[in-house]
matplotlib code that plots the C-alpha trace (Angstrom):
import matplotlib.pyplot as plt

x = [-28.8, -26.3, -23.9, -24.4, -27.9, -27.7, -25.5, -27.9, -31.0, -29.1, -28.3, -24.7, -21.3, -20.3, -16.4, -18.8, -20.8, -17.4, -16.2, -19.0, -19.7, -17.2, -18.3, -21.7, -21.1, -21.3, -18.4, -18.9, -14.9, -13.4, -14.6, -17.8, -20.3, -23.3, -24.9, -27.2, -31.2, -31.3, -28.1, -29.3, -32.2, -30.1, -27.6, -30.8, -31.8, -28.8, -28.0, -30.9, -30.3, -27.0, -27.9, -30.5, -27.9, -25.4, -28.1, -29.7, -25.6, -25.2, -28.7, -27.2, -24.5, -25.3, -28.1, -25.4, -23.1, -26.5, -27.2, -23.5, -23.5, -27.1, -25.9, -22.6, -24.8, -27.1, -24.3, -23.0, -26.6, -27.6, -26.7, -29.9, -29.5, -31.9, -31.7, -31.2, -34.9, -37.0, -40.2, -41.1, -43.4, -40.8, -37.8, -39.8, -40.6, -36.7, -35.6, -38.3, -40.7, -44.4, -45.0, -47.0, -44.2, -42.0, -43.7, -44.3, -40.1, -39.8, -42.6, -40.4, -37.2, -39.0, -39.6, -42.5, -43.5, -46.5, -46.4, -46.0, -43.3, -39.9, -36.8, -33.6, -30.5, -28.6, -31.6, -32.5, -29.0, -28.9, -32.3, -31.0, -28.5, -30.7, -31.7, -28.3, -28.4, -25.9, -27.1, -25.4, -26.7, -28.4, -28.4, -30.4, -34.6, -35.5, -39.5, -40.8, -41.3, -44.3, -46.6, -47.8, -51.3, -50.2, -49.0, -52.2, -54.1, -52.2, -52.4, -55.7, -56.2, -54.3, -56.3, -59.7, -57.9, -56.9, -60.2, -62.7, -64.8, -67.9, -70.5, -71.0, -69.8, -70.7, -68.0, -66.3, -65.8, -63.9, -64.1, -60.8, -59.8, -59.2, -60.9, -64.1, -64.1, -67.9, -66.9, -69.2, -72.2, -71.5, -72.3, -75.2, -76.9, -76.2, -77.8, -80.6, -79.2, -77.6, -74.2, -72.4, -74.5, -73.6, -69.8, -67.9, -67.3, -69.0, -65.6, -65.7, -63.8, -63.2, -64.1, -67.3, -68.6, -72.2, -74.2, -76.6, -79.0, -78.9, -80.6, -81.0, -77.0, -74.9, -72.5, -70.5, -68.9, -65.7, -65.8, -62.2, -61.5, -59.9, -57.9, -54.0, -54.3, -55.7, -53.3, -53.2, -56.8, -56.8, -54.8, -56.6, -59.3, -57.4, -56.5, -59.7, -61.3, -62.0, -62.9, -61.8, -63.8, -61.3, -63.6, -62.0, -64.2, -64.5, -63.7, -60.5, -58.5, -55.6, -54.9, -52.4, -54.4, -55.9, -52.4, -51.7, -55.2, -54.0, -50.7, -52.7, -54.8, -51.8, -50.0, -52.9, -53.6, -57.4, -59.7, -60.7, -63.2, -63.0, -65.8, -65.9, -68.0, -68.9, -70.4, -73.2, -71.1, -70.2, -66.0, -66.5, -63.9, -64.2, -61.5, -59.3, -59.4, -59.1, -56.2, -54.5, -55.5, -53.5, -50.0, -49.6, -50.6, -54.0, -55.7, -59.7, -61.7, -62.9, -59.1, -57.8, -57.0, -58.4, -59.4, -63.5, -63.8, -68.3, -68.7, -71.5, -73.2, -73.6, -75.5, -78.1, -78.2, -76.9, -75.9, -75.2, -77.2, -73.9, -71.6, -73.4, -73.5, -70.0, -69.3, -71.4, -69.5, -65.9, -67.5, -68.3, -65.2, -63.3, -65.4, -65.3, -66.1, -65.7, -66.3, -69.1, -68.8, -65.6, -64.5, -65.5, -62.4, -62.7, -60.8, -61.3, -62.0, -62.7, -63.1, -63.8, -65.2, -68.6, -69.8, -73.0, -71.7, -67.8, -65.5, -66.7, -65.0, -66.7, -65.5, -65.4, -66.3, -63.8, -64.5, -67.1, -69.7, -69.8, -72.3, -73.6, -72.1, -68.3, -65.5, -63.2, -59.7, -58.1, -54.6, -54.2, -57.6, -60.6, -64.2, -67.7, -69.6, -72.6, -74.1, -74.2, -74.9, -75.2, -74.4, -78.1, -77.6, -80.3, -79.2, -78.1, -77.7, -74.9, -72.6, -71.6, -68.4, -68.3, -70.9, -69.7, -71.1, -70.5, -69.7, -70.1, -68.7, -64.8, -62.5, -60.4, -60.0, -58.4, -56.0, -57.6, -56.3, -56.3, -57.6, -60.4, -60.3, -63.4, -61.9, -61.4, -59.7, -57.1, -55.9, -52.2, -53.8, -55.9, -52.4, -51.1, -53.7, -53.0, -54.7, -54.3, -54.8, -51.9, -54.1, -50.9, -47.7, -47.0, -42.5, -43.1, -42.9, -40.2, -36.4, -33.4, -31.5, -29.0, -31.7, -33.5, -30.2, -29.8, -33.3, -32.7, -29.9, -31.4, -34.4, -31.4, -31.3, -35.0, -38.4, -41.2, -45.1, -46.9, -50.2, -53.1, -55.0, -58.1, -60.9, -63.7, -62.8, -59.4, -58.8, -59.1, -57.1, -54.3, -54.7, -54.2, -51.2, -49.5, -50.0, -49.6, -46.2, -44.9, -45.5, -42.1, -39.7, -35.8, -35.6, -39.1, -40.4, -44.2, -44.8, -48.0, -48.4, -51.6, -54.1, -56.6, -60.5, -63.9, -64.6, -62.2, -62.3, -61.0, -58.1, -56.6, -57.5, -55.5, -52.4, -53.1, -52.5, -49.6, -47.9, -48.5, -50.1, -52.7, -55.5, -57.0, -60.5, -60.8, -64.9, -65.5, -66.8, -66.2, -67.6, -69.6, -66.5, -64.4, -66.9, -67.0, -63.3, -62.8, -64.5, -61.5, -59.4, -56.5, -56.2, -56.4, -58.3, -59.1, -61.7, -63.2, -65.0, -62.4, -58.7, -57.1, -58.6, -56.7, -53.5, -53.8, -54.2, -50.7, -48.9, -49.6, -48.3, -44.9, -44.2, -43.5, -41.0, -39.4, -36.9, -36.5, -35.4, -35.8, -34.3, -34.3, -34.9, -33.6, -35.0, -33.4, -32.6, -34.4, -32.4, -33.7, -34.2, -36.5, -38.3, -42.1, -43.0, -41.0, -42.8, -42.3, -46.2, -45.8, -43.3, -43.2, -40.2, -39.4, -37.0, -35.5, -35.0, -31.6, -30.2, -34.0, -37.3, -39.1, -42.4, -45.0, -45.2, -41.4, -39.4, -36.3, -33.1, -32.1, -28.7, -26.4, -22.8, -22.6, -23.9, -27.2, -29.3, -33.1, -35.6, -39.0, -41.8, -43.4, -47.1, -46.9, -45.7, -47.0, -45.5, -46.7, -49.4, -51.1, -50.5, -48.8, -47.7, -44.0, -41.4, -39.1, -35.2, -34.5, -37.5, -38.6, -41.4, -43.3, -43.1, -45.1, -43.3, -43.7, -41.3, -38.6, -38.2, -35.6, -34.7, -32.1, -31.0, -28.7, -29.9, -30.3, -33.1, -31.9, -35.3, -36.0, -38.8, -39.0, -39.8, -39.6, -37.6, -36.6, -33.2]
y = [66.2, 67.4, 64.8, 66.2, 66.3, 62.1, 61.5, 62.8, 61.3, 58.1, 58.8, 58.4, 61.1, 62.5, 60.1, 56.7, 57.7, 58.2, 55.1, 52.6, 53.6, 52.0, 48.9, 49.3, 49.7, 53.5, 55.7, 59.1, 60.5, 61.6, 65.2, 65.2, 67.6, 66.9, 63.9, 63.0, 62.6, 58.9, 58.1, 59.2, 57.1, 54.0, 54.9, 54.8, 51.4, 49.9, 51.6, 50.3, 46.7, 46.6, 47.8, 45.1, 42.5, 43.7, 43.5, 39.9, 38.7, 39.7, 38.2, 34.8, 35.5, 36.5, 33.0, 30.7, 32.0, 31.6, 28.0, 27.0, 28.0, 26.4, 23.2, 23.3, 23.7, 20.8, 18.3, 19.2, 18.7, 15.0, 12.9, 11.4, 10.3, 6.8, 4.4, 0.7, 0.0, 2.7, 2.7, 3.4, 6.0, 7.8, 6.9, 8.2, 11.9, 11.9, 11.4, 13.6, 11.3, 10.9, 7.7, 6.2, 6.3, 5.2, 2.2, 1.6, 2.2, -0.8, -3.1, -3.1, -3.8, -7.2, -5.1, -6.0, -3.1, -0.8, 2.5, 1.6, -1.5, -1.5, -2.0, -2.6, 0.0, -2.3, -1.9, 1.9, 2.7, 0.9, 2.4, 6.0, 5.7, 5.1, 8.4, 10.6, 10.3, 8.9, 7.1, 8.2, 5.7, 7.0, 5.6, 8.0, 8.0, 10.3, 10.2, 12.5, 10.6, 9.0, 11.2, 9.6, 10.2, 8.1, 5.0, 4.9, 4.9, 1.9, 0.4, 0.8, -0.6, -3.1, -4.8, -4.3, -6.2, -9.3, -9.2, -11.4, -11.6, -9.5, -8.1, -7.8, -4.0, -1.9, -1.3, 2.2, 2.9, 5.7, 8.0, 9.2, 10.3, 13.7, 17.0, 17.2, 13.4, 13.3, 11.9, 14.0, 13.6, 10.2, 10.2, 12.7, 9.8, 7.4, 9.2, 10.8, 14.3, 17.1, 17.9, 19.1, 21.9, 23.2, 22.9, 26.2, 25.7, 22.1, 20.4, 19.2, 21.6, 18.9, 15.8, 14.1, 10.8, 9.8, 6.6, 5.0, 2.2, -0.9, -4.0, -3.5, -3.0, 0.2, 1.2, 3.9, 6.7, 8.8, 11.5, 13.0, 16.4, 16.1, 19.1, 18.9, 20.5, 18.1, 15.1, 14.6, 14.7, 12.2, 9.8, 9.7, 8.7, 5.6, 4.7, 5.2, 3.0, -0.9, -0.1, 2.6, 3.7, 5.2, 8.0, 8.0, 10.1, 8.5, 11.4, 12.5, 9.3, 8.6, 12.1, 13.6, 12.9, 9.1, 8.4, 10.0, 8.1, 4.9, 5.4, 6.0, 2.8, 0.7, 2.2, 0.5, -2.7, -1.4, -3.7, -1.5, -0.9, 1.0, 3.6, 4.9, 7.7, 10.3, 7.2, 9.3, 11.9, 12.2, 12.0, 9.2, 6.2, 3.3, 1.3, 4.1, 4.1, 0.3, 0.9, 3.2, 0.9, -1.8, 0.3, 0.6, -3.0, -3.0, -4.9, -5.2, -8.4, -8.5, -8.4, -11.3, -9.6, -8.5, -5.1, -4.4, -2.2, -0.8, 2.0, 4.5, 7.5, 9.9, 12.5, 10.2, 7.4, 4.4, 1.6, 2.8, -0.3, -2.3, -0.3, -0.8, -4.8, -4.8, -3.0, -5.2, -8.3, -7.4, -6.1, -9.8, -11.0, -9.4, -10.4, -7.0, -7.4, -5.1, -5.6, -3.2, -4.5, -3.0, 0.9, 2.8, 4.2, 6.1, 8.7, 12.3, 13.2, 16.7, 19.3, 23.0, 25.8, 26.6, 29.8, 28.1, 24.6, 25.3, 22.8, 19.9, 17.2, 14.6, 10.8, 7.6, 5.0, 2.1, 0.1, -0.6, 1.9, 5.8, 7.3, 10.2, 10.9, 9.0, 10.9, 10.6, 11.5, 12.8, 13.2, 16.9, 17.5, 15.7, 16.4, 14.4, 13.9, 16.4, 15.4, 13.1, 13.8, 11.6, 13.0, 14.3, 16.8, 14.1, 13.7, 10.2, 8.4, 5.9, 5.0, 1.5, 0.6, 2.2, 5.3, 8.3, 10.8, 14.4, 14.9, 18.1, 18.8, 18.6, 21.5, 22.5, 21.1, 17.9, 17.4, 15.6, 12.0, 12.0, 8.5, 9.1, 6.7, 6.5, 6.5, 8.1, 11.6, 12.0, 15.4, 14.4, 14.5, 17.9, 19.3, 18.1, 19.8, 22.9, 25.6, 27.7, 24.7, 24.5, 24.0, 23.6, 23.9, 26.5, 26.8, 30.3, 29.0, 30.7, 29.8, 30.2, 33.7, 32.5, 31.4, 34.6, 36.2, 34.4, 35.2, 39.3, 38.6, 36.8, 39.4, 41.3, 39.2, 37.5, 39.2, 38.0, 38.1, 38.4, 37.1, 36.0, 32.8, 32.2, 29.2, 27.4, 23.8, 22.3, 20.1, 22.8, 25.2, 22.3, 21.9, 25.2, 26.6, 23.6, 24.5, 28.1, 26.7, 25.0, 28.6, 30.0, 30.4, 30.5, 34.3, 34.7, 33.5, 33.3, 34.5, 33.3, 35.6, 33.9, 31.2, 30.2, 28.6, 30.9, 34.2, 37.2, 39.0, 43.1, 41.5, 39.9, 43.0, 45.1, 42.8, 43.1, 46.8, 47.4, 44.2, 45.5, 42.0, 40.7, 38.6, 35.5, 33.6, 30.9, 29.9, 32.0, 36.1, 39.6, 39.5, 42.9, 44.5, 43.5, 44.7, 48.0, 48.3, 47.2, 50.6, 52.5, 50.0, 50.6, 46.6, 44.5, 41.1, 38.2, 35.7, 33.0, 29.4, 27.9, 27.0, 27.5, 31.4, 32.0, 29.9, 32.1, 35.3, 34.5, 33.0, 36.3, 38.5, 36.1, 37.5, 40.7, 39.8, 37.4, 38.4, 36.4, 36.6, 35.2, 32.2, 30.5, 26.6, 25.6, 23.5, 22.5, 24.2, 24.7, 24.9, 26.9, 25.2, 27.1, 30.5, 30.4, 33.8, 36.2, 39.6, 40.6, 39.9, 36.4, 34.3, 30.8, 28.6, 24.9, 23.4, 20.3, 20.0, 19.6, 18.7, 18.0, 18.1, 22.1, 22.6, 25.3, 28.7, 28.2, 31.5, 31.7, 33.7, 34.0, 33.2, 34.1, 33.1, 32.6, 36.0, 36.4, 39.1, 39.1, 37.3, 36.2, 33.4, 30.2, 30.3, 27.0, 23.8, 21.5, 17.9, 16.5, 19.4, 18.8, 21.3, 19.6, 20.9, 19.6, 18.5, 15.8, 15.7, 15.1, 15.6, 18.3, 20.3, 24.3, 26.4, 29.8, 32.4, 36.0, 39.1, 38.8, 38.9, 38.6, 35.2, 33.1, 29.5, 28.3, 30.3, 28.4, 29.2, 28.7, 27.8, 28.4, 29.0, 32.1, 31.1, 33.7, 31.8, 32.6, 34.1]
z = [-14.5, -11.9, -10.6, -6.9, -7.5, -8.5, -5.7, -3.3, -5.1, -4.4, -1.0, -0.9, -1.7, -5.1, -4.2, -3.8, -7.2, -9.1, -7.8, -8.1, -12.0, -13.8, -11.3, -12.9, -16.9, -17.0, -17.8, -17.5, -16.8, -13.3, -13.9, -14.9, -13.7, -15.4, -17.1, -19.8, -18.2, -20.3, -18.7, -15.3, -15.2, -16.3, -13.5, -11.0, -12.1, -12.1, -8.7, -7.2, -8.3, -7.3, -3.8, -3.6, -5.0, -1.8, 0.7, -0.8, -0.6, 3.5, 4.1, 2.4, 4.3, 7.4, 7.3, 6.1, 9.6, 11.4, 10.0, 10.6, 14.0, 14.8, 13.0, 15.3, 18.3, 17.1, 16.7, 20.0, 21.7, 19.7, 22.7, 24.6, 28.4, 29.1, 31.9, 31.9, 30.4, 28.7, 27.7, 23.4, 24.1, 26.5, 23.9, 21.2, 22.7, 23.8, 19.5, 19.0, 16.6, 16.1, 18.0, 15.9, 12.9, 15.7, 16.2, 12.4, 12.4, 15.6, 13.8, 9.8, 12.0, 13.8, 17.0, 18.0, 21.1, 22.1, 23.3, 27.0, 26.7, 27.4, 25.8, 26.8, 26.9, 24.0, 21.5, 22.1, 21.3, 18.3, 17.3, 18.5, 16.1, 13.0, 14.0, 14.3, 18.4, 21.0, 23.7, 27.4, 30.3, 32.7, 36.7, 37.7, 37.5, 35.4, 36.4, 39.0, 42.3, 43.1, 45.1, 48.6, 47.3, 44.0, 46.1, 48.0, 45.2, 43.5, 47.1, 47.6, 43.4, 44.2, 47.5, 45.6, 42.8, 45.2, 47.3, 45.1, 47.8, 48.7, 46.4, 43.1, 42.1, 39.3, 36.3, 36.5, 33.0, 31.8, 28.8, 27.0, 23.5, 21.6, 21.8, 20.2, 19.4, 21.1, 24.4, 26.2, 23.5, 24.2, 27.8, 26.8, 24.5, 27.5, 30.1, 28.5, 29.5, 28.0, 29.8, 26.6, 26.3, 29.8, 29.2, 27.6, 23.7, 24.1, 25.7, 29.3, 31.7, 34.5, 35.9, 36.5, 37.5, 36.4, 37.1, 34.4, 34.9, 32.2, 32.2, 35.9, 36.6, 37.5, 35.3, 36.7, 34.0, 34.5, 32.0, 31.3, 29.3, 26.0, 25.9, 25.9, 29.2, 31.3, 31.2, 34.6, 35.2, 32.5, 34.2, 37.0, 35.6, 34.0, 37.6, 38.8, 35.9, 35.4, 32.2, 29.3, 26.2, 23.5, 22.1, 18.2, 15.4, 12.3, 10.4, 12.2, 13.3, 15.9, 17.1, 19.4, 22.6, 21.0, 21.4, 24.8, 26.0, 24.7, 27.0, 30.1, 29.0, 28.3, 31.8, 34.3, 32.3, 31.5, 29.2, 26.8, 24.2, 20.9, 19.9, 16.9, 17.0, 14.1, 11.6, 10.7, 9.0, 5.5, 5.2, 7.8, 7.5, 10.0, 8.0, 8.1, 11.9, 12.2, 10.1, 12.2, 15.3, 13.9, 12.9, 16.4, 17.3, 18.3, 15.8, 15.5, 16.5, 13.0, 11.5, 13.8, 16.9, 20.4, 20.2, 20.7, 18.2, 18.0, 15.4, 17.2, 16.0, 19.5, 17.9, 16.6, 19.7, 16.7, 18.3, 22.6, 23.5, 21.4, 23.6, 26.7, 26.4, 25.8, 28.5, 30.9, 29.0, 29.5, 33.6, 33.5, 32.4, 34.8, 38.0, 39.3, 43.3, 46.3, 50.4, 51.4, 55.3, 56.0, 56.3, 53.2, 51.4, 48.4, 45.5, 45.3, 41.7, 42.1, 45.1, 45.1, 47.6, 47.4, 49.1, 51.2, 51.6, 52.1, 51.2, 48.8, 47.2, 45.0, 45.8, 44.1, 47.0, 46.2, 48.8, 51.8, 52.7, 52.9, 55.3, 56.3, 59.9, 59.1, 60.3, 57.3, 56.9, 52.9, 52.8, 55.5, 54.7, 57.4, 58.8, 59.6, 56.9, 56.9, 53.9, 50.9, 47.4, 44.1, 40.8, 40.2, 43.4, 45.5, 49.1, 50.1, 53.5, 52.0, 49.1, 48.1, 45.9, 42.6, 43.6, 43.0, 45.7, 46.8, 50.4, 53.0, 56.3, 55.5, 57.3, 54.1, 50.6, 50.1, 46.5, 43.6, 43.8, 47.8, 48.9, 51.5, 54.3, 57.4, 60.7, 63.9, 63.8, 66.3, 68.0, 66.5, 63.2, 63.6, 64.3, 61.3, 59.2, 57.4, 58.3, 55.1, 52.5, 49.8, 46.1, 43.6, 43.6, 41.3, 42.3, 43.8, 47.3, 49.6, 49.1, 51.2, 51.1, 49.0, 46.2, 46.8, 45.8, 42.9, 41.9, 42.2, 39.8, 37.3, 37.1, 35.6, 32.4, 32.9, 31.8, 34.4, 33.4, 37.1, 37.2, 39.7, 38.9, 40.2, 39.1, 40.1, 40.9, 41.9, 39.4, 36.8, 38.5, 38.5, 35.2, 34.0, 36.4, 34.9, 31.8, 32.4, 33.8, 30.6, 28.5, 30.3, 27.8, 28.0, 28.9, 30.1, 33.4, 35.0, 38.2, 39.7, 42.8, 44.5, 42.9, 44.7, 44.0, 43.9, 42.5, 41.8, 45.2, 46.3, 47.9, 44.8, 42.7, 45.3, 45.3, 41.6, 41.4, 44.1, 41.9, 38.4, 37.6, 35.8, 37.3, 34.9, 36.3, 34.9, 34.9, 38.0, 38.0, 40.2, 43.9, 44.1, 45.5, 43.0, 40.2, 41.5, 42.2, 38.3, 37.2, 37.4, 35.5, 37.1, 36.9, 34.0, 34.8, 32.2, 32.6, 30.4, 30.8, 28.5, 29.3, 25.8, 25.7, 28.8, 27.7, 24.3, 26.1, 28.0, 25.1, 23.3, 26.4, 26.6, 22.5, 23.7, 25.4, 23.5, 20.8, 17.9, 14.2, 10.7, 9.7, 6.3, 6.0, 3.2, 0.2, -3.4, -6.3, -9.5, -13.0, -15.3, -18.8, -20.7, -20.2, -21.5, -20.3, -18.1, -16.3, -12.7, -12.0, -13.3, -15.0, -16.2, -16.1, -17.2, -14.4, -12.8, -9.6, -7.5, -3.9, -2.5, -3.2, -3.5, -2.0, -3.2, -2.0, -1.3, -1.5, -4.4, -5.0, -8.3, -9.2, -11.5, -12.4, -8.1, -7.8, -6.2, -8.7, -6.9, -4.9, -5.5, -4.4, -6.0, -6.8, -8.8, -9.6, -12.1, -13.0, -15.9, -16.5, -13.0, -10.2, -7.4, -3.6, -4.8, -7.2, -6.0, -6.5, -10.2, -11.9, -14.4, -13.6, -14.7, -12.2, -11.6, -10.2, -9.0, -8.1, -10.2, -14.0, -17.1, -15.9, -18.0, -18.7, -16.9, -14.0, -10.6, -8.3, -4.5, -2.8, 0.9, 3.7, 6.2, 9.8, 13.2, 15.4, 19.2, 19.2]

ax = plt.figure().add_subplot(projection="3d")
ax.plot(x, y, z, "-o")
ax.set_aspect("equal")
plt.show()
């Protein structure tokens, strides 16, 4: 073969050929015009590994820079800023642990805490340090401020908790656990209804409050989504409550939102009882879950400690009557009480626009009685109470403490968690109210010129997505623009140009269009004008019944304009003692393991005298002739590989894991 012919099959210059030869093992003179075929193949093979070898060496290179500098920026960043007391839960997400190891971590070290209590600055420094973090104190509060409509709320808990006079009230009881637990096939086997079926993808989309009749007393249910979503609504509905039910499946244990329910629980002081639901399934483990119970220090009546603990089958109705007498025997305990003489004040636990009635909001009477007729006042929001509505949709002329009731006749939409109060509505107070009705805060409001200014610079070096959200219900549409909120990234921002409640109207479709933006319902459809407007698809538009399609849908949008890039996590190294069989489809290698443990389906790079030669990936690792998922530091173990071949002994195999990370 021609040596110009070569140097262009090997896309490089007849000068680089002569001079990376002798580098390679071939030596075929300064002048030489033509070559041997043989020899030209060999050339090409070698060529091609060496090339592979250069570009395997800058990638380790190139990583190793990459890890250095992330490493550098790490150690700079492991300082934590907490005030004079902090809570475990709180000091837990700040180090960035599971809280459930956390506590396990507190309990071996004679620190006896839950989730919600507090420790002092002294011992969460010490324990901070355990975990490679310097404590900074902090003077400053670093929790939101209360909300006005918060502070009512605890005030208005608070007097029904002093006031043990007046009647005899029914328990509110509220539902909370993980998604998909069976909370809501729960309240289906209590009532005698079937609500599940009516909620999108069988999880509960937003609040309600039902009332069931046993052994000729009330029982009042708050039932609370699961979803990661709807914390908020969830803690409501532990404010609300006298009572809590933790939802836990048998099958699935203390989950991310178990332990995020058991905060809430913890946070308002509620009596509480333990179902554990899903007994009738096969994997089911009720142990298991008692187990779990007790590593965070809530130990089962039948293990010595106080937690009511009633294993339940939802599906199949086993054992709700057990549930139920509990839950009238810790109502009985408590002495639960409430003045139905004085002026009715209540909670709103959900409002929404509906396009015959107007404005509605459902509200949890707290104390005294609602009528029909009561001028009421909620937060901005006021009117005269039209009509009254129990959870079946049956008018009502009044509701008594713990009654959940629907209510017509109010001028705009109050905001979930407003207390309602009856009284006179002055003219000083009809001033006050806002016309246009603010539903949620979503940080888009107006700023001063020299934020605007800011703002037109940083769409310089910031990618915005612009959206319009529109849902059915207030509560929901809360939830998901603060959710929708937490998806901006570091270089990506969300801008929500209107939300608002009911269907998808011509007027958002239009801004939609002159905006370039996309418009997500959320449980809601197209008015007729809309529908026909969406013919020409000049506007894209998104709706679903469930909150995690939508969150999806965004989350997938955001990738485009996020850059990132590969980085390797490193794991140990695997000596090479004996090769049993060596092909590049498959090759089987005797090894002990160095630096850390090596996990399966872990990628390798061969090397060789400190020179990288190849990389491949590990199919399989067997200890002892079992197949395991890894091999721990210092132990000999067969491993299966593929991609590489004519492996050695002696040779080291540097393992690693791929992941995309933002840049």
């Amino acid at each position: 073969m021609n040596v110009t012919e070569l140097a262009r099959q090997l896309k490089t210059t007849k000068e680089e050929l002569f001079e990376r030869l002798p580098i390679l093992g071939f030596d075929i003179g300064a002048r030489a015009i033509k070559i041997d075929n043989a020899v030209s193949e060999r050339i090409k093979q070698a060529w091609a590994q060496d090339t592979r070898r250069k570009k395997i060496k800058e990638k380790m290179e190139k990583q190793q820079t990459t890890s250095l500098k992330k490493e550098q920026d790490f150690n700079a960043q492991k300082e934590i800023r907490i005030s004079e007391k902090i809570t475990v839960n709180d000091l837990a997400q700040k180090l960035g642990i599971d809280v459930a190891h956390f506590i396990g971590y507190l309990m071996k070290n004679g620190i006896m805490a839950t989730l919600n209590e507090q420790i002092d600055f002294e011992t969460a420094s010490i324990v901070a340090e355990d975990y490679g973090f310097k404590t900074i104190k902090s003077l400053e509060a670093e929790q939101e401020t209360t909300k006005a409509s918060a502070r009512e709320l605890r005030a208005l808990k608070s007097d029904i908790a002093k006031n043990k006079k007046g009647i005899e009230r029914a328990p509110v009881v509220v539902v909370m656990g993980h998604v998909d637990h069976g909370k809501t096939t729960l309240l289906d086997a209590i009532r005698k209804t079937n609500v599940v079926e009516g909620e999108s993808g069988g999880i509960t989309q937003h609040i309600g409050a039902y009332q069931v009749k046993e052994k000729d007393r009330f029982i009042t249910f708050l039932d609370t989504p699961g979803h990661e979503a709807f914390k908020a609504m969830r803690e409501r509905g532990g404010q609300l409550a006298d009572i809590a039910i933790l939802v836990v499946a048998a099958d699935d244990g203390l989950k991310p939102q178990t332990l995020e329910s058991i905060n809430v629980i913890q946070k308002e002081n509620l009596p509480f009882i333990v179902a554990i639901n899903k007994i009738d399934k096969s994997g089911a483990d009720i142990d298991r879950v008692k187990k779990e119970l007790a590593e965070i220090n809530l130990n089962p009546e039948d293990w010595g400690g106080k937690t009511i603990c009633v294993p339940i089958s939802a599906k199949k109705g086993e054992n709700i009557n057990e549930l139920l007498d509990m839950i009238l025997l810790v109502s009985d305990m408590e002495k639960l009480t409430a003045d139905s003489k004085q002026d009715a004040q209540g909670v709103i636990i959900e409002a929404h626009i509906d396009k015959g009635e107007g404005p509605v909001a459902t509200v949890l009477v707290s104390v005294g009685t609602l009528r029909v007729g009561d001028e009421v006042v909620i937060g901005n929001s006021y009117g005269k109470i039209k009509a009254l509505k129990d959870w079946k949709g049956i008018d009502v002329s009044e509701a008594i403490p713990s009654t959940p009731v629907k209510i017509l006749g109010l001028k705009s939409t109050p905001n979930v968690g407003d207390v309602l109060k009856v009284g006179i509505i002055d003219r000083a107070h009809r001033k006050k109210t806002l016309k246009n009705y603010h539903l949620v805060d979503t940080g888009n409001r107006a700023r001063s010129k020299d934020k605007e200014e800011d703002k037109e610079e940083d769409k310089e070096s910031k990618n915005t997505l612009s959206i319009i959200v529109k849902a059915d219900v207030l509560g929901s549409l809360e939830a998901l623009i603060a959710s929708v909120k937490k998806l901006e990234k570091k270089n990506v921002s969300i801008a929500i140009l209107k939300q608002g409640l009911g269907n998808i109207t011509e007027s958002d479709l239009t801004l939609a269009r002159d905006s370039k933006s996309i418009v997500f319902g959320f449980n809601v459809q197209l008015s007729q004008e809309a529908q026909k407007m969406s013919y020409d698809r000049t506007v894209e538009i998104k709706t679903s019944k469930i909150i995690y399609e939508i969150l999806g849908d965004i989350e997938e949008r955001l990738k485009a304009f996020i850059k990132t890039e590969i980085v390797e996590i490193k794991q140990g190294d695997l000596l090479v003692l004996k090769v049993f069989k060596d092909s590049r489809n498959e090759s089987i290698l005797g090894c002990r393991v160095k630096g850390a443990p090596v996990l399966k389906n872990a990628k390798f790079r061969l090397i060789r005298d400190l020179e990288p030669i190849d990389e491949g990936e590990i199919i399989e690792v067997q200890k002892n002739k079992q197949e395991v998922d890894k091999a721990e530091e210092g132990i000999e173990c067969g491993i299966k590989v593929k991609g590489v071949r004519g492996f050695k002994e002696e040779d080291i195999l540097s393992c690693f894991f791929e992941e995309e990370k933002e840049v």
